[in-house]
C-alpha positions in Angstrom: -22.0 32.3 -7.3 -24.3 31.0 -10.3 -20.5 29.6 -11.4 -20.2 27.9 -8.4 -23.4 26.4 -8.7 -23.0 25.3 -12.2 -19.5 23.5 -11.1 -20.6 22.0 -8.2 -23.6 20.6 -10.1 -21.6 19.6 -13.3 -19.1 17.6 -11.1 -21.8 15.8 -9.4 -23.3 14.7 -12.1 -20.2 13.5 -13.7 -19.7 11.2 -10.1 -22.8 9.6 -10.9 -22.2 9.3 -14.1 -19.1 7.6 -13.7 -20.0 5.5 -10.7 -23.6 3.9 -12.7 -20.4 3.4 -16.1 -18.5 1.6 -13.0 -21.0 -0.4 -11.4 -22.5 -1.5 -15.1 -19.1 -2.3 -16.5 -18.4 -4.4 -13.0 -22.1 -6.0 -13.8 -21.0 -7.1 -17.5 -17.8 -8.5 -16.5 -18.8 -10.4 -13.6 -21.7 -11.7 -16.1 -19.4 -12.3 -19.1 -16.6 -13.8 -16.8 -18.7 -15.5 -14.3 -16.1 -13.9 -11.6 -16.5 -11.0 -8.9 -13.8 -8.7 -8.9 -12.0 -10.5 -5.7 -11.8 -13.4 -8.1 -10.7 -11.6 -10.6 -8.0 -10.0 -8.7 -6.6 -13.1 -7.0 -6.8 -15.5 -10.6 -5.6 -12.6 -13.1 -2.6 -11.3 -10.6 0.5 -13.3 -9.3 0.9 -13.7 -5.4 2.9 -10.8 -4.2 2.6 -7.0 -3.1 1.0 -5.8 -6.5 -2.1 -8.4 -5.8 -2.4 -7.0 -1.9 -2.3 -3.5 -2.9 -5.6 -4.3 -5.3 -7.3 -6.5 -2.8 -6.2 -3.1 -0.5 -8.7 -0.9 -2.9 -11.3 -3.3 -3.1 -13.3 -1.7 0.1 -13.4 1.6 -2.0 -14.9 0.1 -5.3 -17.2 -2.3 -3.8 -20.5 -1.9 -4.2 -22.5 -2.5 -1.5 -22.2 -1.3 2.4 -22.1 -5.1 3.5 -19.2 -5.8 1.3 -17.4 -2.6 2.3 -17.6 -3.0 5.9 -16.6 -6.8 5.5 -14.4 -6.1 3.2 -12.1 -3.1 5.1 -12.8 -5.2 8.5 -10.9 -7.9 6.8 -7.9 -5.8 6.1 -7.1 -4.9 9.3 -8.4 -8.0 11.0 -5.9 -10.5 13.5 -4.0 -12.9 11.5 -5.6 -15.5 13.6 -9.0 -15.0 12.2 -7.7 -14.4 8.4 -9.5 -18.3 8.0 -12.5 -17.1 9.1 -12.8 -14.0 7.6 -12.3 -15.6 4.3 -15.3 -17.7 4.5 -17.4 -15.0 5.7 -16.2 -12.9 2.1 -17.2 -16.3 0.5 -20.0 -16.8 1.7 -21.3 -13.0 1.4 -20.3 -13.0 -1.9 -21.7 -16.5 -2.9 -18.8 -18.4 -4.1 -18.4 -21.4 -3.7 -14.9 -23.1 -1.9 -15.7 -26.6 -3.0 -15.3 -25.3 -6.6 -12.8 -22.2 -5.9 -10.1 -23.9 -4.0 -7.8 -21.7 -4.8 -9.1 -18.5 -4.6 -8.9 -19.0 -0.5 -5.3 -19.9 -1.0 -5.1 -16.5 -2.6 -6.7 -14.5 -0.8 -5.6 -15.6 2.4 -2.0 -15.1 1.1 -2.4 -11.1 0.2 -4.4 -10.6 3.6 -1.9 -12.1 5.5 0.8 -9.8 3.8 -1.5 -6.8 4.6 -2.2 -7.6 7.9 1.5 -8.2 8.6 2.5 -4.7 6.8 0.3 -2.4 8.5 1.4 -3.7 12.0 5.1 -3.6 10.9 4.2 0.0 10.2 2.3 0.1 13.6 5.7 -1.1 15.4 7.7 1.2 13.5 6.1 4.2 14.5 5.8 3.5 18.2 9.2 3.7 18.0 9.8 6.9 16.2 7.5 8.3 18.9 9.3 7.0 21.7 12.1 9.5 23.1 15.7 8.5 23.8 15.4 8.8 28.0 18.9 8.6 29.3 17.9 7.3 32.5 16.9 4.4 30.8 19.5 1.3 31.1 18.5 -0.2 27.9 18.7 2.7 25.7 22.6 3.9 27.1 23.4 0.5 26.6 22.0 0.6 23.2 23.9 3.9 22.7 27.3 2.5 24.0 27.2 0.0 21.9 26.7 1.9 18.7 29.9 3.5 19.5 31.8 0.6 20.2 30.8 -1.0 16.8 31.9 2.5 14.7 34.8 2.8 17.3 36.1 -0.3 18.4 39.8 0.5 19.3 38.8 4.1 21.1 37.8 4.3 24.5 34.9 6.6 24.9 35.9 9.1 28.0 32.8 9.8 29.4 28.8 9.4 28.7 28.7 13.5 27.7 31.9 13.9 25.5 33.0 15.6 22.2 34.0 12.3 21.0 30.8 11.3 20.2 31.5 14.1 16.8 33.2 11.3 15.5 30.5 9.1 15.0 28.8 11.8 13.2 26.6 13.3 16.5 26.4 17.2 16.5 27.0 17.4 20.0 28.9 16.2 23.5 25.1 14.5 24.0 24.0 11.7 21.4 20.8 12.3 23.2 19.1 15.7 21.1 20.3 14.5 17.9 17.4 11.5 18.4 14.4 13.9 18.4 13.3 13.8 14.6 13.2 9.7 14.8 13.2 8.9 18.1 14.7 5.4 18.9 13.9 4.2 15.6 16.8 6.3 14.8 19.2 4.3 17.2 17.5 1.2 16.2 18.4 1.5 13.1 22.1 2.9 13.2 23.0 0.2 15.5 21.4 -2.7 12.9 23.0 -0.8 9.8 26.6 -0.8 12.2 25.9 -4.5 13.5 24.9 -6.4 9.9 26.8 -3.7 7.3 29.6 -2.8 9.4 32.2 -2.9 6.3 29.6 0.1 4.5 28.8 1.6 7.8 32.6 2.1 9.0 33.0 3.5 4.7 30.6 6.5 4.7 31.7 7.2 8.2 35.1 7.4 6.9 33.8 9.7 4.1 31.9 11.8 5.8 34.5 13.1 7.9 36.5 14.2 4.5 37.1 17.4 3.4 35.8 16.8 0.5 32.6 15.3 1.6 31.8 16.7 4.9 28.9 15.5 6.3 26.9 14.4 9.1 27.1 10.8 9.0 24.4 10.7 11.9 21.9 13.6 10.3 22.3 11.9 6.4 21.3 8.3 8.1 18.6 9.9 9.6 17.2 11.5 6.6 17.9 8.3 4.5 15.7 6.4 7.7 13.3 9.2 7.3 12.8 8.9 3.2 12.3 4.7 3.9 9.7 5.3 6.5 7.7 7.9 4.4 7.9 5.3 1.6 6.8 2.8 3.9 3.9 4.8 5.1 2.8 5.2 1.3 3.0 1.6 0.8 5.4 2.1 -2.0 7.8 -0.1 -0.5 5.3 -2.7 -1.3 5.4 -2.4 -5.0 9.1 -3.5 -4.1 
């Protein structure tokens, strides 16, 4: 228990520690370089997803509560308000736009990208959640047409069928093998068919090999699942 204690104590101190070393270093270099850390981020860094991920952290290393809740408010606010949100960062933070022109520019640039990735990721996981429901039009049509893109000189016999194997479904029903993605799933076969069908129409090929042997369906799926885990990381972004 006295252990416990000691560790528990010991580590606190050391978060103090660090965070009076982090706030006096951010004091020195603001002084020496006469720039906060946004500025520092946007002038020091190139436009692109390396800059967004840093202004991404700057909620977390900010020092006081009103930049933190302006700050994280800003990252999640609608791109229709990014303008306004900038001056209100400004003007919290005291900088003037007259003579920092460009940090607006900058900063409006790597909100925008943040704004735009997290509701991509939004829109992307509604549609994992939502279910393949054959009763509804769009999604058999959806469905149908995958199979005409993979299979375009074979008639398919019949909604349930055997032949949908072919295409790499375990199953008579293309329905149960949407479960782990949802309609991203169909989404994205049907785009990877539609805009790579030369690639798409070769590993299908492959798959059904002896000496390959896969799922075509279940190996997309897991190659979909692997990009949206990335994407949920942000690693994507470091692109």
């Amino acid at each position: 228990t006295d252990l416990s204690v000691f560790r528990a104590l010991s580590q606190f101190l050391v978060f103090v520690y660090c965070s009076l070393l982090w706030r006096g270093l951010k004091f020195i270099l603001r002084k020496v370089t006469g720039r906060c850390e946004l500025q520092r981020i946007c002038y020091n860094n190139k436009h692109g997803a390396r800059r967004s991920l840093k202004i991404g952290t700057t909620p977390n290393i900010s020092d006081s509560r009103n930049n933190k809740t302006l700050l994280r408010s800003a990252l999640s606010v609608d791109s229709d308000r990014v303008e306004k949100t900038i001056d209100d960062i400004m003007a919290l933070k005291k900088i003037n736009p007259d003579t920092n022109p460009q940090l607006g520019v900058s900063l409006g640039a790597s909100l925008l990208q943040i704004v735009g990735y997290r509701a991509l990721l939004m829109q992307v996981e509604k549609l994992r959640r939502e279910a393949y429901d054959c009763e509804n039009q769009e999604h058999e049509e959806m469905l149908l047409k995958l199979w005409k893109e993979l299979r375009p000189d074979t008639p398919l016999s019949g909604r349930i069928s055997k032949q949908w194997c072919e295409i790499g479904f375990q199953g008579s029903d293309p329905k149960t093998d949407f479960r782990g993605m949802g309609l991203l799933g169909l989404h994205n076969l049907l785009y990877f068919a539609e805009h790579d069908k030369a690639t798409a129409l070769q590993m299908l090929s492959d798959s059904l090999q002896p000496k390959h042997k896969y799922f075509f369906l279940k190996f997309m799926q897991f190659l979909y699942l692997k990009s949206l885990v990335a994407l949920a990381n942000a690693r994507l972004m470091l692109g």
